[in-house]
Backbone as ProteinMPNN parsed JSONL, in Angstrom:
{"seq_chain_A": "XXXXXXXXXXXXXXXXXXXXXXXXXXXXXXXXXXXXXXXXXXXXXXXXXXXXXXXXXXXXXXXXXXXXXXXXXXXXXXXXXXXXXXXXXXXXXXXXXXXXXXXXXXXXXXXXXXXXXXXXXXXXXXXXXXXXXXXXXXXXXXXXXXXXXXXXXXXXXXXXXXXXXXXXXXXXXXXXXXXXXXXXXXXXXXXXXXXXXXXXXXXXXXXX", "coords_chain_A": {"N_chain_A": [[0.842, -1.193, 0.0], [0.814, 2.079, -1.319], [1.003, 6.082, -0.239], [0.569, 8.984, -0.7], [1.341, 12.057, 1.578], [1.2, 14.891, 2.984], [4.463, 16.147, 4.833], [5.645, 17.04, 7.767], [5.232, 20.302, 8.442], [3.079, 23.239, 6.654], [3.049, 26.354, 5.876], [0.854, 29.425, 5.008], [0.003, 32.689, 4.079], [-2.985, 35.334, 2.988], [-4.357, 38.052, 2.319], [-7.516, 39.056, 1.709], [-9.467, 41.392, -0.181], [-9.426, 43.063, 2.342], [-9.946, 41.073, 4.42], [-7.74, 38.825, 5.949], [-6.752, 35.348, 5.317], [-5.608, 32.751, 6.18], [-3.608, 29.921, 6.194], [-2.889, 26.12, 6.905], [-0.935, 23.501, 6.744], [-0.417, 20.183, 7.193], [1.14, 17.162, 8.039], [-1.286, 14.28, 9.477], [-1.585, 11.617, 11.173], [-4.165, 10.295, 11.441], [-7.772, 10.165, 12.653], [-8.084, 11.115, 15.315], [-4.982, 12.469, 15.505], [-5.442, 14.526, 13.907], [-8.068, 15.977, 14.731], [-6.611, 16.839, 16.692], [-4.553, 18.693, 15.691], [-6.026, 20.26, 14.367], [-7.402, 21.412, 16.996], [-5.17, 22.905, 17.901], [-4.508, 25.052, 16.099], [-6.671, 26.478, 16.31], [-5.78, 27.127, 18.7], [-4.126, 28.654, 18.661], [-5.416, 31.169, 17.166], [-7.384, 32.595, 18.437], [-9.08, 34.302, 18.315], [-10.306, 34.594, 15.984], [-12.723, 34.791, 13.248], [-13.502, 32.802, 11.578], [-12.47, 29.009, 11.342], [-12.217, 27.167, 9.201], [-11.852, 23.989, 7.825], [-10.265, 21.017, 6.125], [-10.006, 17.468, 6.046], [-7.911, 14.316, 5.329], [-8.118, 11.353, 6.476], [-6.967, 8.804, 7.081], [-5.113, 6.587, 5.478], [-5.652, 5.282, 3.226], [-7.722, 6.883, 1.933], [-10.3, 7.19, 2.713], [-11.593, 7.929, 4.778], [-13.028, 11.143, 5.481], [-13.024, 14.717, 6.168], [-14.723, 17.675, 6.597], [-15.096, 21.285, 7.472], [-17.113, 24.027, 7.347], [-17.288, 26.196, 9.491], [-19.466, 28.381, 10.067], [-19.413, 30.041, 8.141], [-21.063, 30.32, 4.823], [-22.871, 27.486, 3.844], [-20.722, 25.463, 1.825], [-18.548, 26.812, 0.63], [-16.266, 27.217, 1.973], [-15.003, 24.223, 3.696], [-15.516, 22.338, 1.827], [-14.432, 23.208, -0.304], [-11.487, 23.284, 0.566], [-11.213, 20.491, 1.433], [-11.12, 19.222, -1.61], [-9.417, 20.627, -2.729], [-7.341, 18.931, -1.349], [-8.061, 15.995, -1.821], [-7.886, 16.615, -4.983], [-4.808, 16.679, -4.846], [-4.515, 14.176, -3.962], [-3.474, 13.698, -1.411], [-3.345, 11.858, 1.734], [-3.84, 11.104, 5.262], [-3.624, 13.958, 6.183], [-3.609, 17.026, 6.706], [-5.672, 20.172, 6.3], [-5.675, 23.409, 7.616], [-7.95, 26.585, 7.365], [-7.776, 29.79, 8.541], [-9.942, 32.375, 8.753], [-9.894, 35.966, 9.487], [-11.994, 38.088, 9.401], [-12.51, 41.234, 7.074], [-14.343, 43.227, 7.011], [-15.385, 43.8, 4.554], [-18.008, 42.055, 2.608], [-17.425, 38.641, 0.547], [-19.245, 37.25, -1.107], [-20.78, 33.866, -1.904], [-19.006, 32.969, -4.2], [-16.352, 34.825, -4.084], [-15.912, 33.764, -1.49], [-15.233, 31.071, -2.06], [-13.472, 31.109, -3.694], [-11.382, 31.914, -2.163], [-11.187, 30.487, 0.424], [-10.346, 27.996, -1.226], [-7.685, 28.753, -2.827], [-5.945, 29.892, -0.94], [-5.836, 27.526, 0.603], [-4.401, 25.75, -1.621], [-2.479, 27.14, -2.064], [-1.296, 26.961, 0.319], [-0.89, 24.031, 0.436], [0.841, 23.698, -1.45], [3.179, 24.72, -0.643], [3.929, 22.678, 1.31], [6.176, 19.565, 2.242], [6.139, 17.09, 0.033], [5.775, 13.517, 0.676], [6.452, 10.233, -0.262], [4.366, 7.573, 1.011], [5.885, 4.365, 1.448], [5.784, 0.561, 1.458], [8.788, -0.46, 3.382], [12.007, -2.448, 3.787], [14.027, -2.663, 6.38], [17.543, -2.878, 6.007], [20.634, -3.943, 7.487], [23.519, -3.394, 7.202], [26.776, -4.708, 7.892], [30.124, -3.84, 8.042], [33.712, -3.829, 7.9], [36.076, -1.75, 9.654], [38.24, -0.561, 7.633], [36.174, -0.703, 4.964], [34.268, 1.478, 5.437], [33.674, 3.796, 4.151], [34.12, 3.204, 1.747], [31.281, 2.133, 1.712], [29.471, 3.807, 2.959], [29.341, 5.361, 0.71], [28.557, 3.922, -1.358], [25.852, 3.75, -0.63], [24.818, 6.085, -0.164], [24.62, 6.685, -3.291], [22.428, 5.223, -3.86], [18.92, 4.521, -3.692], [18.268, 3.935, -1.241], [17.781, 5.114, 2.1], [19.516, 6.465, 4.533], [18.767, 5.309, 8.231], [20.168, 4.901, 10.455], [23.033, 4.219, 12.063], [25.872, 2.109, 13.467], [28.39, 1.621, 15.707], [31.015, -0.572, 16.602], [32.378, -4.083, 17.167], [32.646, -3.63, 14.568], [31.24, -1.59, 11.863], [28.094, -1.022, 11.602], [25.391, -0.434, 9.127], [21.848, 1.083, 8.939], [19.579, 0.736, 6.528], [16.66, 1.75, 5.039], [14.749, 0.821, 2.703], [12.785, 0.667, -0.22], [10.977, -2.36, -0.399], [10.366, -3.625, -2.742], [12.554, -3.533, -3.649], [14.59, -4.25, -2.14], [15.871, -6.846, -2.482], [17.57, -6.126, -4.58], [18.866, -3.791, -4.154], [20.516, -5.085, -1.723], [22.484, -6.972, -4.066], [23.465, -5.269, -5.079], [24.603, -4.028, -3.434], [26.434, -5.9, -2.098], [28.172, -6.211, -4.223], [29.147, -3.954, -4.879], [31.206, -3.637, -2.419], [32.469, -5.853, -3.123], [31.902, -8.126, -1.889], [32.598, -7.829, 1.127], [30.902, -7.419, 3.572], [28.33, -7.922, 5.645], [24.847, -8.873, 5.206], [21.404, -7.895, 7.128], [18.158, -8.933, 7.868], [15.865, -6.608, 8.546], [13.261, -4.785, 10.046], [9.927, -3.871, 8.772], [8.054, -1.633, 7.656], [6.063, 1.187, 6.841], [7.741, 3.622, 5.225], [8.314, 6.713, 4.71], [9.649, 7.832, 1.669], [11.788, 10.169, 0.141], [10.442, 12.379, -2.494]], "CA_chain_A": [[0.0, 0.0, 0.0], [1.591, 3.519, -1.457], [0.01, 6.684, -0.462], [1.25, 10.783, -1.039], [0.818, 12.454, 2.394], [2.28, 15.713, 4.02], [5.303, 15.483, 6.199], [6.07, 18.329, 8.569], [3.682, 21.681, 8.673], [3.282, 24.048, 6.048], [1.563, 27.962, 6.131], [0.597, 30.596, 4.33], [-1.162, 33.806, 4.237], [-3.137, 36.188, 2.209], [-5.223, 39.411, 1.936], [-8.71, 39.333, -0.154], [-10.67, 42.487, 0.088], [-9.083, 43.02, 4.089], [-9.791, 39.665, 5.155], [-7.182, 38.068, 6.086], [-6.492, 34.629, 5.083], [-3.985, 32.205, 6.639], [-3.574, 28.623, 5.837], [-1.967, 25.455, 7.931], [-1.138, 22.054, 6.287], [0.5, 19.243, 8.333], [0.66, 15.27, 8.776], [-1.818, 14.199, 10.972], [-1.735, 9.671, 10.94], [-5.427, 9.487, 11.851], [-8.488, 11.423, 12.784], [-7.382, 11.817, 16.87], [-4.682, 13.59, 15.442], [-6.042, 15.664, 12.884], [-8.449, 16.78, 15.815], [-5.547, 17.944, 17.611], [-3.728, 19.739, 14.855], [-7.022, 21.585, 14.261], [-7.596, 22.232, 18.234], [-4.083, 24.171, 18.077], [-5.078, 26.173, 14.96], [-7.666, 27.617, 16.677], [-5.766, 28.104, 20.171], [-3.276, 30.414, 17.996], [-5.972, 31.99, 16.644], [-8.863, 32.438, 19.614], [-9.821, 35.611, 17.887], [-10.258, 34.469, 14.492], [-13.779, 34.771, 13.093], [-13.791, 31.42, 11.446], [-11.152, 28.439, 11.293], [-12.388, 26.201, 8.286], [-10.923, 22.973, 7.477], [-10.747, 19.743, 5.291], [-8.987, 16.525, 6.337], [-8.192, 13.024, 5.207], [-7.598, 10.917, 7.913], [-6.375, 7.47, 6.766], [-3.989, 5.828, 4.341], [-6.693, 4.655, 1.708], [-8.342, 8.352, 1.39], [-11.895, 7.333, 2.601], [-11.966, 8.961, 6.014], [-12.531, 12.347, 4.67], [-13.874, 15.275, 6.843], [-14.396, 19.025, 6.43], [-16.02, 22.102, 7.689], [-17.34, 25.381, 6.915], [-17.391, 27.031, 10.492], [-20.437, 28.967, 9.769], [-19.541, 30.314, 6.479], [-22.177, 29.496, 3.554], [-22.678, 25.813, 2.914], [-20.178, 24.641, 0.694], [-17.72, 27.608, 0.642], [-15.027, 27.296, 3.108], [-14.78, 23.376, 3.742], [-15.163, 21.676, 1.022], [-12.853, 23.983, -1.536], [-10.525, 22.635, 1.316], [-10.689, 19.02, 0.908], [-11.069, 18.953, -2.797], [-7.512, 20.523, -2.723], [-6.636, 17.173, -0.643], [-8.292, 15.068, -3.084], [-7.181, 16.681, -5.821], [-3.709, 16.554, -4.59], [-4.071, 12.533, -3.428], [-2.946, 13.31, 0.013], [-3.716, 11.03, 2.472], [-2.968, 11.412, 6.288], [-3.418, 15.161, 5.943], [-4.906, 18.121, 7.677], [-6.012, 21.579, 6.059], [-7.219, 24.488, 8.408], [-7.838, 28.356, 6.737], [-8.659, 30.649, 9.652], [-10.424, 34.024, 8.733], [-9.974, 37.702, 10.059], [-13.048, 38.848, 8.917], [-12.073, 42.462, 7.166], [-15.218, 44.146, 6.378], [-16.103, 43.431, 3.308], [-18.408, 40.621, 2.121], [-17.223, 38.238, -0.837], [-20.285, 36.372, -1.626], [-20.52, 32.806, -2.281], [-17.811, 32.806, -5.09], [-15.926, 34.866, -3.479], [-15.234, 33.006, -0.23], [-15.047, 29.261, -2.604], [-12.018, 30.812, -4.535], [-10.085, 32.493, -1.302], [-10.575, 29.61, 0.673], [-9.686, 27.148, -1.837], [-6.328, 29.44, -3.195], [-5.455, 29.61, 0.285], [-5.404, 25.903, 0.653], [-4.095, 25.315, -2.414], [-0.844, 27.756, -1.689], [-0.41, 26.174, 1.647], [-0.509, 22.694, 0.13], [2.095, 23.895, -2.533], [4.493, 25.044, 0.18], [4.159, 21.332, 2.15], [6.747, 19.166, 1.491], [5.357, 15.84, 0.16], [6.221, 12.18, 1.106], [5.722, 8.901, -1.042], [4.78, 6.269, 1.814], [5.588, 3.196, 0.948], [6.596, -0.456, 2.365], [9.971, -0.133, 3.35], [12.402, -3.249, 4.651], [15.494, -2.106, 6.799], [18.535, -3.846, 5.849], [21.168, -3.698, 7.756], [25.086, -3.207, 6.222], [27.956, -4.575, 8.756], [31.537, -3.964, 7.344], [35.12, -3.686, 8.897], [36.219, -0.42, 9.27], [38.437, -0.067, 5.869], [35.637, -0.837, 4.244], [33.242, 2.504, 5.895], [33.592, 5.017, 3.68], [33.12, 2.658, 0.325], [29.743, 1.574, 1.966], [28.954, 5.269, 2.584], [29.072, 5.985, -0.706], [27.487, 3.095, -1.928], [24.261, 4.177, 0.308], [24.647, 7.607, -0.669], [23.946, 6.762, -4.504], [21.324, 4.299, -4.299], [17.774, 4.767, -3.496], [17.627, 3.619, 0.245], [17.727, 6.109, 2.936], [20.248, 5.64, 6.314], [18.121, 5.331, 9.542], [20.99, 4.644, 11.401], [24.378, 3.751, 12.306], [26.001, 1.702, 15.22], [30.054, 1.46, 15.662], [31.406, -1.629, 17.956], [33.703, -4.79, 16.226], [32.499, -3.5, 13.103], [30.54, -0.667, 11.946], [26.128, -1.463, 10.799], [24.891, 1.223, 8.866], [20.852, 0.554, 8.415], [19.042, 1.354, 5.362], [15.518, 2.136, 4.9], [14.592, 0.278, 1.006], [11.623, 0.529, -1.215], [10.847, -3.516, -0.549], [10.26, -4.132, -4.011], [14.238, -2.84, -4.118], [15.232, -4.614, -1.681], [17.063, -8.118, -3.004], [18.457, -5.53, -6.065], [19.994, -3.393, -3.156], [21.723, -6.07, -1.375], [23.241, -7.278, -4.503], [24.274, -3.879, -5.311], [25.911, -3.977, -2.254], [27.884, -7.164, -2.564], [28.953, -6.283, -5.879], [30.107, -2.384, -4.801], [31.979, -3.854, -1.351], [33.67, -6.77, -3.216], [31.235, -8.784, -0.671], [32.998, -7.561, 2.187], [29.693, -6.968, 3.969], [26.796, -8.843, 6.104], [23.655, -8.005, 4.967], [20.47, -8.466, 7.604], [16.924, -7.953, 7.124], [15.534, -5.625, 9.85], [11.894, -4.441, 10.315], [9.032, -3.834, 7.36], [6.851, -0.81, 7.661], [5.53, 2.145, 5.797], [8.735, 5.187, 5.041], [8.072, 8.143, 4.081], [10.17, 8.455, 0.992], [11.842, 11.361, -0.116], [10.097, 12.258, -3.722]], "C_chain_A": [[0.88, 1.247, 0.0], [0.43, 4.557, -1.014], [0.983, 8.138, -0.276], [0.472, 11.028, 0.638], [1.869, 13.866, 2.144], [3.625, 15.566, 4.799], [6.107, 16.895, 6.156], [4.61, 19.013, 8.547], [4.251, 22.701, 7.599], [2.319, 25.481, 6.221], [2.056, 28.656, 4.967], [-0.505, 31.477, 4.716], [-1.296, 34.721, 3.091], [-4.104, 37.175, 2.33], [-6.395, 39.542, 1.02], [-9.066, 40.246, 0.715], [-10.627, 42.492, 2.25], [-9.24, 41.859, 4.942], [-8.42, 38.967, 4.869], [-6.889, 36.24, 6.458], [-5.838, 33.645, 5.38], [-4.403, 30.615, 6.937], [-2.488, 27.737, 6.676], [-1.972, 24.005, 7.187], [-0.279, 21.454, 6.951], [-0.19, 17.572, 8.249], [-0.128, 15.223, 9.867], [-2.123, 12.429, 9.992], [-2.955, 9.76, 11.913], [-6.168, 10.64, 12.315], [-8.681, 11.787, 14.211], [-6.301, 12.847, 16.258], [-4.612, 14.758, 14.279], [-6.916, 16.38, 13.791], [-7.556, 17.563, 16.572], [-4.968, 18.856, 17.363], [-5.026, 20.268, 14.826], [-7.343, 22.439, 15.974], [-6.0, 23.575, 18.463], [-4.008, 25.163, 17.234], [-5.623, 27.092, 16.011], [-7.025, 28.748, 18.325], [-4.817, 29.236, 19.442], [-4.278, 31.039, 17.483], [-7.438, 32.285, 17.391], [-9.421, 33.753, 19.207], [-10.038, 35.808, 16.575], [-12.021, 34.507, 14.065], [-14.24, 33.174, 12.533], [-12.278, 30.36, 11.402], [-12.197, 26.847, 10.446], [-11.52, 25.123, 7.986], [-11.381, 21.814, 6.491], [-9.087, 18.756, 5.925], [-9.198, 15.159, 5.283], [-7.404, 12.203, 5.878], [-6.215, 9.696, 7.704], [-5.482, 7.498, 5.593], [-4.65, 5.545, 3.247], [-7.665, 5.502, 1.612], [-9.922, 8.158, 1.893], [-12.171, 7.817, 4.102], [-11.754, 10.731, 6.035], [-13.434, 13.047, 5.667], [-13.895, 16.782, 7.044], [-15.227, 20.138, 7.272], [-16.183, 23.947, 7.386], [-17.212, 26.571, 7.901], [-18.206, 28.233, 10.26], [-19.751, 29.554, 8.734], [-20.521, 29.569, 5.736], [-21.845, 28.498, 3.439], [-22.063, 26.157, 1.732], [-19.298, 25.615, 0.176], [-16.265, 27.698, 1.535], [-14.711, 25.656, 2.397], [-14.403, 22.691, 2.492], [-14.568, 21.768, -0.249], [-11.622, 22.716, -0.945], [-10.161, 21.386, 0.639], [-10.743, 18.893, -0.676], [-9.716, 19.624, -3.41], [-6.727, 19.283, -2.556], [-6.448, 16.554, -1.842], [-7.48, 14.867, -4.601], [-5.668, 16.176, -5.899], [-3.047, 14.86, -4.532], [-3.326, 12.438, -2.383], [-3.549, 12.452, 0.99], [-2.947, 11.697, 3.864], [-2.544, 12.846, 6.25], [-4.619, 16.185, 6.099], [-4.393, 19.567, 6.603], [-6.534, 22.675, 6.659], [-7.118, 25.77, 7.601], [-8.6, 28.709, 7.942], [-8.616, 32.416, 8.213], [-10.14, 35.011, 9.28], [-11.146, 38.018, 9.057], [-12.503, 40.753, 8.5], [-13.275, 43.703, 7.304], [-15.931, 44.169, 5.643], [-16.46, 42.137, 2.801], [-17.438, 40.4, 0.938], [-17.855, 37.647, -1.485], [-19.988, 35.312, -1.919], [-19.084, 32.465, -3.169], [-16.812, 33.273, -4.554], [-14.727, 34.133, -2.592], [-14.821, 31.633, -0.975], [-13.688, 29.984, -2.986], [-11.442, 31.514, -3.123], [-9.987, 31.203, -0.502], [-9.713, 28.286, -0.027], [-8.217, 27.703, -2.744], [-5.765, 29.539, -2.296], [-5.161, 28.601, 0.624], [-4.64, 25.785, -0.116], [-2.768, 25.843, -2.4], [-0.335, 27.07, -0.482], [0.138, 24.899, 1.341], [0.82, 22.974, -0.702], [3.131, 24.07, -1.456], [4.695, 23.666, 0.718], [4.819, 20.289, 1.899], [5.742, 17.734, 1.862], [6.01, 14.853, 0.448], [5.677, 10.78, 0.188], [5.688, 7.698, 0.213], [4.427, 5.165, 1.426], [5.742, 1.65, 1.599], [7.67, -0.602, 1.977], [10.413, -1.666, 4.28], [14.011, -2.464, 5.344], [16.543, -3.365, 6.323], [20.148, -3.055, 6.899], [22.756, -4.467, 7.468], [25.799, -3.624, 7.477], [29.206, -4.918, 8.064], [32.16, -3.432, 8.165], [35.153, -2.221, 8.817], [36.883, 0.446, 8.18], [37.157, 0.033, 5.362], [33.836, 0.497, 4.788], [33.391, 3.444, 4.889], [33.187, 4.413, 2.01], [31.299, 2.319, 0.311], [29.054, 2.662, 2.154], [28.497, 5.932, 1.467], [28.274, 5.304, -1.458], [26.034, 3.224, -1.491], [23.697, 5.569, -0.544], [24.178, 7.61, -2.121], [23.331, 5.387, -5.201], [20.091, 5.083, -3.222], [17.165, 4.452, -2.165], [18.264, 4.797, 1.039], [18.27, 5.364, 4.391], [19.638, 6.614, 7.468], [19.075, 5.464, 10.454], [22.334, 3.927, 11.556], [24.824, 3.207, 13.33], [27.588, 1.163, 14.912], [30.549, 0.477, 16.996], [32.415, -2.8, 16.611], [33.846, -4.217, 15.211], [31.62, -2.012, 12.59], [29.43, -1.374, 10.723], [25.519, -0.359, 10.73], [22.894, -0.02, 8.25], [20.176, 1.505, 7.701], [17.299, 1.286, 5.253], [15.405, 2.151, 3.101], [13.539, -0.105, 0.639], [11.625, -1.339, -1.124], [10.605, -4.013, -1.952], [11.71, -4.385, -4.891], [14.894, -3.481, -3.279], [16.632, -5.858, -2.174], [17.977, -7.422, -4.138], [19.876, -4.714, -5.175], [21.459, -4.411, -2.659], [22.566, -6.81, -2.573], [23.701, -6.123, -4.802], [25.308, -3.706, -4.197], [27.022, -4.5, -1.999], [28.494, -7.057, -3.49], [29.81, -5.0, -5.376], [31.242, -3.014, -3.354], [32.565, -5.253, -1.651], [33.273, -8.02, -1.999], [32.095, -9.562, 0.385], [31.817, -6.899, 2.953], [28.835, -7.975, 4.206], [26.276, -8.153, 5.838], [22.486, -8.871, 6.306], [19.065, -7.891, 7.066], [16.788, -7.614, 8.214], [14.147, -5.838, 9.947], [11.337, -4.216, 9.482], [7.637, -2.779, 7.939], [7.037, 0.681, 6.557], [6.409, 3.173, 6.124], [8.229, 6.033, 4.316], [9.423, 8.817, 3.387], [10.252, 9.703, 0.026], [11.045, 11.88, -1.954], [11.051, 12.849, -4.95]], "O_chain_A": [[1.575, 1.55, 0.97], [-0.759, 4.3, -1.205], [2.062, 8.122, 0.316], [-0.572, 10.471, 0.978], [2.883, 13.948, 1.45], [3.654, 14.55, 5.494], [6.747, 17.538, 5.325], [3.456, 18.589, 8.6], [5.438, 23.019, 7.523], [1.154, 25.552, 6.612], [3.066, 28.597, 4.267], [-1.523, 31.249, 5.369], [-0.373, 35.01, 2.33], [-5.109, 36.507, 2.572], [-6.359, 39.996, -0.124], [-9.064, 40.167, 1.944], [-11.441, 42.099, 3.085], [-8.705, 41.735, 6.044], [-8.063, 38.609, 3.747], [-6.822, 35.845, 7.622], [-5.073, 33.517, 4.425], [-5.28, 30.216, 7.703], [-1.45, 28.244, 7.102], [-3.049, 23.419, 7.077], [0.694, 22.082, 7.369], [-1.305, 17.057, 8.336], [0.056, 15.812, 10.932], [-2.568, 12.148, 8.879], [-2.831, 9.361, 13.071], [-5.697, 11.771, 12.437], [-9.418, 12.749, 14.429], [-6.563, 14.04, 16.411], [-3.767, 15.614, 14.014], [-6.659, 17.584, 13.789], [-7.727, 18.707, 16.995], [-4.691, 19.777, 18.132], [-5.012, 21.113, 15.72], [-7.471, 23.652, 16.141], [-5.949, 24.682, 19.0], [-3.437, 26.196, 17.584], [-5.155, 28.146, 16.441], [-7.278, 29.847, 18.818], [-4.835, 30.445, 19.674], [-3.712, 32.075, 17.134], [-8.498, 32.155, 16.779], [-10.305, 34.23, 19.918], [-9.998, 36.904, 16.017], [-12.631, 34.057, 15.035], [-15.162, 32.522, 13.023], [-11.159, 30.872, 11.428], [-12.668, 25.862, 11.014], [-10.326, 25.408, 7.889], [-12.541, 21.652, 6.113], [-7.907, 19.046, 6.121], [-10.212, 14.926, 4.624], [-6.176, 12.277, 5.901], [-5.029, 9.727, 8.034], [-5.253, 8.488, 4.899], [-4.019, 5.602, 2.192], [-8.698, 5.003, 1.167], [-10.752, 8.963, 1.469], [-13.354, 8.065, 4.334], [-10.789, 11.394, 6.417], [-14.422, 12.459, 6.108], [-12.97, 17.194, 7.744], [-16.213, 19.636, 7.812], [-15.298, 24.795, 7.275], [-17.063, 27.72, 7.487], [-17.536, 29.266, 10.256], [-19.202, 28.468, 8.548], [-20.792, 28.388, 5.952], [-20.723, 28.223, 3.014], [-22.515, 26.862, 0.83], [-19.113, 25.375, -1.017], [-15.382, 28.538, 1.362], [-14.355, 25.491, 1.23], [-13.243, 22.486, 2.134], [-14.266, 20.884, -1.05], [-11.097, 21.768, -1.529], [-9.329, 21.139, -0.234], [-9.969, 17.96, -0.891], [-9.105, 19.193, -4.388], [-5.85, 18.763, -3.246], [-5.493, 16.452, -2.612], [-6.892, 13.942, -5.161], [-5.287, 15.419, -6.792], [-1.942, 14.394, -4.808], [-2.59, 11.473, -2.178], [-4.763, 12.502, 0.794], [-1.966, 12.44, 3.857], [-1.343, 13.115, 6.273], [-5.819, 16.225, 5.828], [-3.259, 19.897, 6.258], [-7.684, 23.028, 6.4], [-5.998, 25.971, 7.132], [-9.657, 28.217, 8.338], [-7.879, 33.027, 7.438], [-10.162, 34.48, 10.39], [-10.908, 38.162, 7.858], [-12.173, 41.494, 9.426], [-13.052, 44.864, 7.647], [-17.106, 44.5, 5.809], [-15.65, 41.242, 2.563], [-16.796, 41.288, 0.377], [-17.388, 37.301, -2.57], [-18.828, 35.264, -2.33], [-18.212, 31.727, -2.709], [-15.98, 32.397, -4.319], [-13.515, 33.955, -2.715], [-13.939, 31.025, -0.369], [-12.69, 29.406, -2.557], [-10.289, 31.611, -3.545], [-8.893, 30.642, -0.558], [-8.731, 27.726, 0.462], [-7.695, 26.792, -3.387], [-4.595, 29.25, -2.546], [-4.02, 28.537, 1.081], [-3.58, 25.619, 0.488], [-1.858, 25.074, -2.711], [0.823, 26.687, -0.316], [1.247, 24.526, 1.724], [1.823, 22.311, -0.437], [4.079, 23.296, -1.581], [5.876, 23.345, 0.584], [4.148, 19.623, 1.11], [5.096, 17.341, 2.834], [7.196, 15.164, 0.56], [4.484, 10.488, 0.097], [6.674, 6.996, 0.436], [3.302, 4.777, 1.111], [5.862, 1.879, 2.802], [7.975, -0.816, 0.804], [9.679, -2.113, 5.161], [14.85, -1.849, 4.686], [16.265, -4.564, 6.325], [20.504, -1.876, 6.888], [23.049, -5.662, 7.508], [25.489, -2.869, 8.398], [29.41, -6.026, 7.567], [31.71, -2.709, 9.054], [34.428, -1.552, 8.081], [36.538, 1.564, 7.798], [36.891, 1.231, 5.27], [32.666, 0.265, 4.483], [32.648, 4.297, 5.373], [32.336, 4.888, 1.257], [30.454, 2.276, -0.582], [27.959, 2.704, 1.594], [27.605, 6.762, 1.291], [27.397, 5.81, -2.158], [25.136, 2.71, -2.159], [22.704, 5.893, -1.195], [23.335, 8.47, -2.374], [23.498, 4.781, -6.259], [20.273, 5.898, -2.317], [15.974, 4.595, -1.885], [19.243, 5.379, 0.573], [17.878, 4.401, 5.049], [19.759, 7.818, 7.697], [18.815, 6.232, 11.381], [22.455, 2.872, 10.934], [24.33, 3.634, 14.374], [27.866, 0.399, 13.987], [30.433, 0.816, 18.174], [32.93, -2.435, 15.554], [34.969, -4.121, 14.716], [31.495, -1.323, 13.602], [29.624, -1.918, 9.635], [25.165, 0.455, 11.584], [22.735, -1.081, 7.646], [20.084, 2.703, 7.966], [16.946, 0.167, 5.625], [15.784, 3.058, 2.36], [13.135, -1.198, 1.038], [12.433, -1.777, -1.943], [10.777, -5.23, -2.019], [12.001, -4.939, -5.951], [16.097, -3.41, -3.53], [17.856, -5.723, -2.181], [18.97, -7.998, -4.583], [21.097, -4.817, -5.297], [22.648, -4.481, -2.968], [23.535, -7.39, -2.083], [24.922, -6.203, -4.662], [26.484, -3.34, -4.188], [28.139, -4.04, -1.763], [29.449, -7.802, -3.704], [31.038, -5.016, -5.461], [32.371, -2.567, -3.553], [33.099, -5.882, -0.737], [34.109, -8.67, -1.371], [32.334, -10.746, 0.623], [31.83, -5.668, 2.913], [28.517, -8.813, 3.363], [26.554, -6.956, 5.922], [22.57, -10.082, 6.509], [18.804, -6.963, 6.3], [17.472, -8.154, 9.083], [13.74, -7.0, 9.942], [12.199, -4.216, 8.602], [6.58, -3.132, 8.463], [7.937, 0.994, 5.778], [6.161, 3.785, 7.163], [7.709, 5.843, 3.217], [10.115, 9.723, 3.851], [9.341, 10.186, -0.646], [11.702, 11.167, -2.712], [10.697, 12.721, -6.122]]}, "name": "protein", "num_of_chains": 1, "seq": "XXXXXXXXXXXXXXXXXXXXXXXXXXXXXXXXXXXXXXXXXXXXXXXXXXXXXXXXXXXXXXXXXXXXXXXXXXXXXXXXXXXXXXXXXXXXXXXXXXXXXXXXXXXXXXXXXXXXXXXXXXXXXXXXXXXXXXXXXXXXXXXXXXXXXXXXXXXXXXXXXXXXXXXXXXXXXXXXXXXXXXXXXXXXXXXXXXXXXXXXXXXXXXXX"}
């Protein structure tokens, strides 16, 4: 199971017609904490007139959940998530808080500021491909650390971690589908001077 999420927090802000605008995107793994990232929206903003949002909670996009915070049905919220959607994020929170300036924007309006507001915040958020990942873990002598460095460094797995004792075990974080190609890549670049182990098997959030 692959899925595009968020990873970290992204913002933005903008100005329509004196209302001020200001957008929050961030990982949230499930809809406890997508509640939470929206309860801290609002405590930074306890004087905001509205704090609209769209989420999608889960990994397989069908826990989807938005709101308008009294704004007109179907103006705030659901611009929001149809950013998500559009986007194919998963595991991903949207809030737009308001400053009310003064001036109405009528239905249309408010659909294109909140949804350009989303849609800039999402652009700033860096994305993540998560996928199933196996760790493998590298143990070579110590000549042989700085060839295995490099060999990590220009392949497609990502180092979790390192641990230095008889020997030095660098562990890799590998697209499982990549895995058995890795480890021969490995034996072939270190002259198979190198144990390979398998490690643990869950969902990384590779770099895109």
């Amino acid at each position: 199971m692959n899925y595009l999420g968020a990873f970290g927090e992204a913002s933005f802000e903008q100005v329509i017609e004196k209302s001020r605008f200001l957008g929050y995107c961030s990982r949230t793994a499930g809809e406890e904490e997508a509640k939470k990232y929206l309860e801290q929206v609002r405590l930074r903003h306890v004087g905001a007139t509205h704090v609209c949002y769209g989420y999608i909670a889960d990994a397989l996009g069908n826990l989807q959940r938005f709101s308008d915070d009294c704004e007109p049905q179907g103006t705030a919220g659901l611009p929001i998530l149809g950013v998500l959607k559009a986007q194919k994020l998963c595991e991903t929170t949207v809030a737009v808080v308001r400053y009310f300036g003064g001036i109405k924007l009528g239905a249309g309006g408010l659909t294109r500021a909140y949804a350009s507001t989303a849609a800039e915040t999402v652009a700033r958020a860096e994305k993540r491909s998560f996928e199933e990942c196996v760790e493998l873990l590298l143990t070579v002598a110590y000549p042989e650390v700085n060839a295995c460095m490099r060999m990590i460094e220009g392949s497609e797995g990502e180092l979790v971690g390192r641990e230095f004792g008889a020997g030095a075990t660098f562990t890799v974080a590998i697209r499982a589908a990549r895995a058995q190609a890795f480890a021969s890549d490995a034996v072939g670049a270190l002259n198979g001077r190198v144990t390979i182990a398998e490690g643990k098997r869950y969902l990384y959030p590779f770099t895109l």
